[in-house]
N, C-alpha and C positions, 0 to 999 in steps of 0.2 A: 381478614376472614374471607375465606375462597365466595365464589358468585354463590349463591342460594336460587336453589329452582324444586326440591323436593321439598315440601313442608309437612311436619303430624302435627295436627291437633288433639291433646285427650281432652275429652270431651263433648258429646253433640247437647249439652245445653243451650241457653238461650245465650252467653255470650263465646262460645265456641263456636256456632254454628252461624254469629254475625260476621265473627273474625275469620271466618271460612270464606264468607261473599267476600270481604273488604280484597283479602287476599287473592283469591281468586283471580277477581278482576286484573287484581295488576298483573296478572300472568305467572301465578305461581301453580303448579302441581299440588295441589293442596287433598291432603287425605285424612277425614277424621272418625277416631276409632272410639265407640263406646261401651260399657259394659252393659247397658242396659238393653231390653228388646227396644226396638223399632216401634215409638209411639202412636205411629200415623197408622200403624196395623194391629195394636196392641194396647189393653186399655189402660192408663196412666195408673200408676201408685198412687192407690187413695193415702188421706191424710194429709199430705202437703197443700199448704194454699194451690187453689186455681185458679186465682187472680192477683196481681200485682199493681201496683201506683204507676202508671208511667207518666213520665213528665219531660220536660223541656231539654234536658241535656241528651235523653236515651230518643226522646222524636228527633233531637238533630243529628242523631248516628244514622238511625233508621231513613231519615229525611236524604242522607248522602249517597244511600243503596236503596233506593228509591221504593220503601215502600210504607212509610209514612202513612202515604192516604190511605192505600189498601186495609191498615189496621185502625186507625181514625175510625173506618168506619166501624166498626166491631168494637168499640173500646164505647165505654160508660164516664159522661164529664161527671168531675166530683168536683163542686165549687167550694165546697167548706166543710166543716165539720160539724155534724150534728149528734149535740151533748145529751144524751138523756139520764135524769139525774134517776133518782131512788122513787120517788112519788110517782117517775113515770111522765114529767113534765121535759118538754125538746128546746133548747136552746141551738140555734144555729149561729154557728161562725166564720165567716167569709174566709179563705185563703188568702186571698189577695183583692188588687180591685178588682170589678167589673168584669169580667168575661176572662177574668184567668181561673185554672181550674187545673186538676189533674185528671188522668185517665183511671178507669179501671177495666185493666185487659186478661185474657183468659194465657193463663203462664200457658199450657199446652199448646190454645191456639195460636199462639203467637210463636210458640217454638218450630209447631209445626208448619207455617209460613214462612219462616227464616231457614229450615232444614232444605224445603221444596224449593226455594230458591237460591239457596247455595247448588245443589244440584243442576236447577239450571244454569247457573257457572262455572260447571263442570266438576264440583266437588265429590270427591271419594268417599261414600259415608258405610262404615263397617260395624254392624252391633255387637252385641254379646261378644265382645273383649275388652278384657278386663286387664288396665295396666302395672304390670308386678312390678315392675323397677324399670329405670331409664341407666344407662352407661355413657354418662358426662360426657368420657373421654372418645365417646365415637360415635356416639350422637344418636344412640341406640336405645330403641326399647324393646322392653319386654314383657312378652302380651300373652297372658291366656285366654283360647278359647274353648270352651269344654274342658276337655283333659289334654290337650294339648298346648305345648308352650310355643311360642311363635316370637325371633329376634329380627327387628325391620331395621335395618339404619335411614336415616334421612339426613337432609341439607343442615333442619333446624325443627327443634320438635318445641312446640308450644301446653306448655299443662292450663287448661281451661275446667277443670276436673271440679271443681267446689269449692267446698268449705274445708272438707276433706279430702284431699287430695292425694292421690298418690303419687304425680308427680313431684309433690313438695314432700311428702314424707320422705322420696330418696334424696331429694336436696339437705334435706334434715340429718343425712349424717355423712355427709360433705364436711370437710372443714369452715370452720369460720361464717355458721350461718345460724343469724340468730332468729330465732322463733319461741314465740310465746301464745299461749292462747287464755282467753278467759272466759269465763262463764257467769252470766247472772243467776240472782236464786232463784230467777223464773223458768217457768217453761210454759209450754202451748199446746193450744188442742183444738183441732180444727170441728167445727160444728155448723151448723147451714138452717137458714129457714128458704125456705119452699115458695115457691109461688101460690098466688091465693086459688079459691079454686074452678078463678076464671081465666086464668094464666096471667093474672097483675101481680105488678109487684107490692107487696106485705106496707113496706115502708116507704121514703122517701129514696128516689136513686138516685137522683145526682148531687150525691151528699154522703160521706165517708162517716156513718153512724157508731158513737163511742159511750161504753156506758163508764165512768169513770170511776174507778170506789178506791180512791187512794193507793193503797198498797198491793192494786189488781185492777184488770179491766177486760171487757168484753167490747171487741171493734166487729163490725159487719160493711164488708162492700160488696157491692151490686155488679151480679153478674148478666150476660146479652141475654140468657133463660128466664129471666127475670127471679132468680130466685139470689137469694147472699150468701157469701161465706163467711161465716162468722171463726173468729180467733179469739178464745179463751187465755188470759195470761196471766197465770198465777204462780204464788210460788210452789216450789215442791215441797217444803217443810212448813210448818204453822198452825196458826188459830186457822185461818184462811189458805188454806193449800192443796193440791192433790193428794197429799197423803191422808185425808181427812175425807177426800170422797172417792168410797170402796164402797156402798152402796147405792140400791137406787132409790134410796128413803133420804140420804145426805146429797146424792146430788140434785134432786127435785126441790129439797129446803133450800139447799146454798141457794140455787136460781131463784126461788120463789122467792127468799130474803131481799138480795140485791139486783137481781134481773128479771120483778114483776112483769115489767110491761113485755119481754120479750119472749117470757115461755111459752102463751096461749101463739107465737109464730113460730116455736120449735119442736111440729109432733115428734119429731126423730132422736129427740134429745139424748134419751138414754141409752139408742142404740149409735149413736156417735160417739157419744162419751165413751162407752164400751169399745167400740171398735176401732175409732182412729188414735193412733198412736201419741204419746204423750213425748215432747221434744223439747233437748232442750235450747239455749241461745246462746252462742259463740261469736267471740270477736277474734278475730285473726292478726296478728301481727307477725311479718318477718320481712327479713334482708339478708343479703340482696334475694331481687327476681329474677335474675338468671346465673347458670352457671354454661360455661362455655359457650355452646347452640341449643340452650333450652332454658324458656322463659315461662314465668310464671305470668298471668293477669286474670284479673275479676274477682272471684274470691277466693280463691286458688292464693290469691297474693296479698288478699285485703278482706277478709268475709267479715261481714258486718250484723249486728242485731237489726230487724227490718221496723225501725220504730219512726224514721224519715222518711221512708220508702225511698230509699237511696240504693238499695244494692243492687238491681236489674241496672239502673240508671248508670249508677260508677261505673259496672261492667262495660256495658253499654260506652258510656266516656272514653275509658282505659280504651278499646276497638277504636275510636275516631282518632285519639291521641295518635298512639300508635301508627294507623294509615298518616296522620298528617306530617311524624317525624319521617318517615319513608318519603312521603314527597320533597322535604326539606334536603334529605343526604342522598338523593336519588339512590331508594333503596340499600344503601350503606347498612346492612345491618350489623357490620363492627361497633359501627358510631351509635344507632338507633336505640341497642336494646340496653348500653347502659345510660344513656341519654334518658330514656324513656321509666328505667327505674327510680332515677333521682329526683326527673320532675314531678313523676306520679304519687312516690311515696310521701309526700308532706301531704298531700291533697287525700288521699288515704286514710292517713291517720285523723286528719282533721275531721271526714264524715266518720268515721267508725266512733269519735269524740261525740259527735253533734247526734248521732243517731241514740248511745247510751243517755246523754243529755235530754232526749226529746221524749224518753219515755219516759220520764220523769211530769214533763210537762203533760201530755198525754194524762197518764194515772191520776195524777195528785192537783193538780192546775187548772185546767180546761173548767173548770166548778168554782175557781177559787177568784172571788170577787176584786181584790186587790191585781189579782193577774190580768185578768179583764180591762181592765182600767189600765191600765200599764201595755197593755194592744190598744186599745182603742187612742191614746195617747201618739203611741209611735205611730198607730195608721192617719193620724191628723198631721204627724209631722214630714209622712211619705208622702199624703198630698201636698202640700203647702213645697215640700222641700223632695221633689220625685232623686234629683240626682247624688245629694248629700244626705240622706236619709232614709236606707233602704234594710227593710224588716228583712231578717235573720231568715225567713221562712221563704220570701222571695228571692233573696240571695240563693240558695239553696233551690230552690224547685220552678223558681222560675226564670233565672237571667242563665243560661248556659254560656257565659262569659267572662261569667267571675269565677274564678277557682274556688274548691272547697275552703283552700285554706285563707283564701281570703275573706272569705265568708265566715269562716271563721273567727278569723284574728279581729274584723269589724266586730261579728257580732258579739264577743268579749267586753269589745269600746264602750259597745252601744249599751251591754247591761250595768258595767259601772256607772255609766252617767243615768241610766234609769233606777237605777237603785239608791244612789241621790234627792231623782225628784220622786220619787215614792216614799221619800220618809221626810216628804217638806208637809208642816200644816196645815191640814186642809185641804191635803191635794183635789180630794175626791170632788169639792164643789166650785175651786180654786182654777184648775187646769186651767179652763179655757181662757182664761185671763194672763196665763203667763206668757213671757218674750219666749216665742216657742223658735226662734230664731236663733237667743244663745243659748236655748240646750242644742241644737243643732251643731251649732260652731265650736262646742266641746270636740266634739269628734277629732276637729284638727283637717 
């Protein structure tokens, strides 16, 4: 592959416009094109969360292009999860030990920190173009703007575009490329309680609040205005569904049924429900992520249901990998970018696994006593045993060391062998007395 010194990026989201600095710096011409207006001058599309989980693997990207602290500060610690059942009574539950915790950060301001300083490393950033097709064989795209069509070629063009992407849809009728997408029965709807009205905040903030009802749930996390964004997840067909609230006599019962304690914090209810748009949840799967000089990453190559809060973070990941194989083949991007689809994709699939997996736990679990007891078990066995026993949920969000997929493949191990001793007699008053050593040593 000849030298690379021209790069496109589509996309200036939040990991297009990481992989813009990463780039950058190492001395690439880097140019990236979006279809949308200029956020930092225009006010964000309502609807979509305004705040996102960040955590340990997307702080070590950030931690690399130095600005970490700068968004540290502006970011909200969430130590656990706090359950709120039907009666309106909170059960809190810890993430990890002691002073581990996730962030909740503003997706806007965070985007808009990572645009401003790609710029300062000298990044091209171009709005309102919209990419119609890329031309594999010459490394070309093709961009409208207005009513004008505009063809750029470059060294190597990167699709950073989404979930939907149009860099991958022209991948999509390439030869020999396979892509699948799925959908849950759910969808979402963004909805916010307020700050009180002394500017505090309503509930508890540094705690990622979940109302659980089985086969649906209502999550709220705490934004720096001190007010929340709440996400409704239900399904779109059913007893319990959006198709069932088309008034605003059914949506004020549904809430008042199972989300008592949180209407008297949602004056706006009705006029959210009505106005923010109803979405639904897609998993993305395809191979390969590049063709020629044009790569796919983030969820462009990998879009996930946001039920880990894994998809900022993978992104996120995918930009560090990447920089680190470039330092491995000194910039080789012959070697790098199919290098970089092989390692990625197990790791991939295995969050997009663990994310479908966790909203399960989330809806149905977080309430359920036997589940309980079955955490509180493995957290007795992470103390005792920190290096040979390590929870599924810290593998994931907190050690950015272990791959997805190994985090995976362990925490498979770990649920066979706890599915064992969850059906031994008497667990419930029994535990503390067992050789918590050989459940340990199961593992292997």
């Amino acid at each position: 592959m000849k030298e690379i010194k021209n790069i496109a990026i589509i996309g200036a989201g939040l990991v297009g416009s990481l992989l813009s600095i990463y780039l950058a710096r190492r001395g690439y011409n880097v140019s990236v094109f979006e279809r949308r207006l200029d956020m930092r001058k225009h006010l964000i599309e309502g609807g979509r969360s305004i705040n996102l989980a960040l955590s340990n693997r997307g702080i070590r990207a950030l931690e690399e292009v130095g600005l970490a602290e700068v968004l540290k500060q502006n970011a909200i610690p969430m130590h656990g999860r706090m359950v709120h059942d039907e009666q309106g009574k909170t059960n809190f539950q810890p993430y990890g030990k002691k002073g581990q915790f996730i962030n909740s950060v503003s997706r806007g301001g965070l985007n808009m920190v990572l645009m401003t300083e790609a710029e300062k490393a000298g990044v091209d950033f171009t709005f309102e173009h919209r990419c119609l097709s890329v031309n594999f064989d010459k490394t070309e795209l093709i961009l409208q703007h207005h009513e004008a069509i505009k063809h750029k070629t470059f060294d190597l063009i990167i699709g950073a575009d989404g979930a939907f992407s149009a860099v991958r849809w022209a991948m999509q009728l390439t030869d020999r490329f396979e892509f699948k997408q799925t959908y849950i029965e759910h969808a979402y709807k963004e909805l916010r309680i307020p700050a009180g009205d002394t500017g505090e905040f309503l509930i508890e903030p540094n705690a990622l609040h979940i109302w659980p009802r089985e086969s649906f749930m209502l999550i709220a996390l705490p934004n720096p205005n001190k007010t929340f964004t709440c996400t409704l997840f239900l399904p779109f067909e059913g007893t319990n569904s959006f198709a069932n609230l088309k008034s605003t006599e059914a949506i004020q019962h549904f809430f008042e049924k199972h989300f008592a304690d949180a209407v008297p914090m949602m004056p706006t209810l009705q006029e959210d429900f009505r106005d923010n748009p109803t979405s639904s949840l897609v998993t993305i799967y395809c191979y390969p992520w590049h063709r020629n000089k044009t790569l796919l990453i983030g969820d462009a190559a990998h879009g996930i249901v946001p039920f880990f809060g894994q998809g900022m973070n993978a992104g996120f990941e995918d930009c560090r990998v990447l920089n680190e194989l470039l330092d491995n083949h000194g910039d080789n991007w012959k070697t790098v970018l199919p290098e970089f689809e092989r390692s990625r994709k197990p790791d991939a699939d295995a969050i997009a696994q663990l994310a479908l997996d966790n909203f399960v736990e989330m809806r149905d679990l977080v309430a359920d006593e036997d589940f309980l007891l079955r955490k509180k078990i493995e957290a007795r066995l992470h103390e005792l045993y920190p290096d040979k026993w390590i929870p599924l949920y810290t593998m994931v969000t907190f050690r950015d060391d272990l791959r997805y997929s190994h985090a995976y493949a362990t925490g498979q191990k770990q649920k066979a062998i706890m599915d064992e001793v969850m059906q031994i007699p008497g667990i419930k008053t029994k535990w503390e007395t067992f050789n918590l050593e050989d459940i340990v040593n199961r593992l292997g």
